[in-house]
C-alpha positions in Angstrom: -7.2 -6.8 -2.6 -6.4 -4.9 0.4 -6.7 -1.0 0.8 -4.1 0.8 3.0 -7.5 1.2 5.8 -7.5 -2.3 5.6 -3.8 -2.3 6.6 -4.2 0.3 9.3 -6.8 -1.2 11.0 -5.2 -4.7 11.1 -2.2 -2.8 12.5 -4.2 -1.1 15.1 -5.6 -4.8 15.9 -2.6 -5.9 16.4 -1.3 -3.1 18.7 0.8 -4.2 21.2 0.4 -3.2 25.4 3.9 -1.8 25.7 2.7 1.0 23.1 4.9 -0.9 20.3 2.8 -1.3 16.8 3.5 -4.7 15.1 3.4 -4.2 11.4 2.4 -6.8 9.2 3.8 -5.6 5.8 2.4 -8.6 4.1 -1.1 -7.2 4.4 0.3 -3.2 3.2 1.0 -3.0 -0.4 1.0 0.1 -2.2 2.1 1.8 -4.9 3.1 5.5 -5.6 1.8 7.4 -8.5 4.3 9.3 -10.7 2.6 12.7 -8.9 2.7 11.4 -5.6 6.5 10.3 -6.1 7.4 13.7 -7.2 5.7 15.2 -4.7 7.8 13.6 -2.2 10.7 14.0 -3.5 10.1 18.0 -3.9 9.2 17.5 -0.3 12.0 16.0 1.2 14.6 18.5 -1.0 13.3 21.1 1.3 14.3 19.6 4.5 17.3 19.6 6.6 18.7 16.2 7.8 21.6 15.5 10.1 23.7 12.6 11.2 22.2 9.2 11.2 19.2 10.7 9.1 21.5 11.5 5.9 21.9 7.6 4.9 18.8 6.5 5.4 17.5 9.3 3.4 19.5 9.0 0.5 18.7 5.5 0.1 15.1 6.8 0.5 15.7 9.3 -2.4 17.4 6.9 -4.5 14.3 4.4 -4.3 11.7 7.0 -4.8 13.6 8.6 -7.9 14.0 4.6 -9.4 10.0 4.1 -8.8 9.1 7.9 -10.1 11.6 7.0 -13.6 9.7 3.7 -14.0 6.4 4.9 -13.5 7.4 8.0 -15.9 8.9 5.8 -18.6 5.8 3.6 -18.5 3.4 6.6 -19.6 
């Protein structure tokens, strides 16, 4: 099983010259602890956000409370 350093490294390898980093999300899989879920969540309610930002992190928030009511329902 691969570790997140794992992941980062083969990122790093794969580092293109133009400054881009190809990702190979294949090779990253995680998952978030209950804690670590509401963590970020507590996080990201004490930011500000504006424009183009608002969307993309309510969809965010939406998928990080889903995974953080799973992972509490499963205890």
């Amino acid at each position: 099983m691969a570790n997140l350093r794992d992941g980062i490294e083969e990122t790093q390898e794969n580092n293109q010259g133009d400054g881009g980093i190809q990702v190979n999300n294949s090779s990253v899989n995680f998952m978030l602890t209950a804690e670590e879920c509401k963590f970020l969540l507590s996080k990201i309610a004490g930011m500000d956000f504006k424009g183009v930002e608002i969307e993309f992190v309510y969809n965010l928030i939406m998928k990080l409370q889903e995974t953080y009511k799973n992972l509490s329902n499963d205890k």
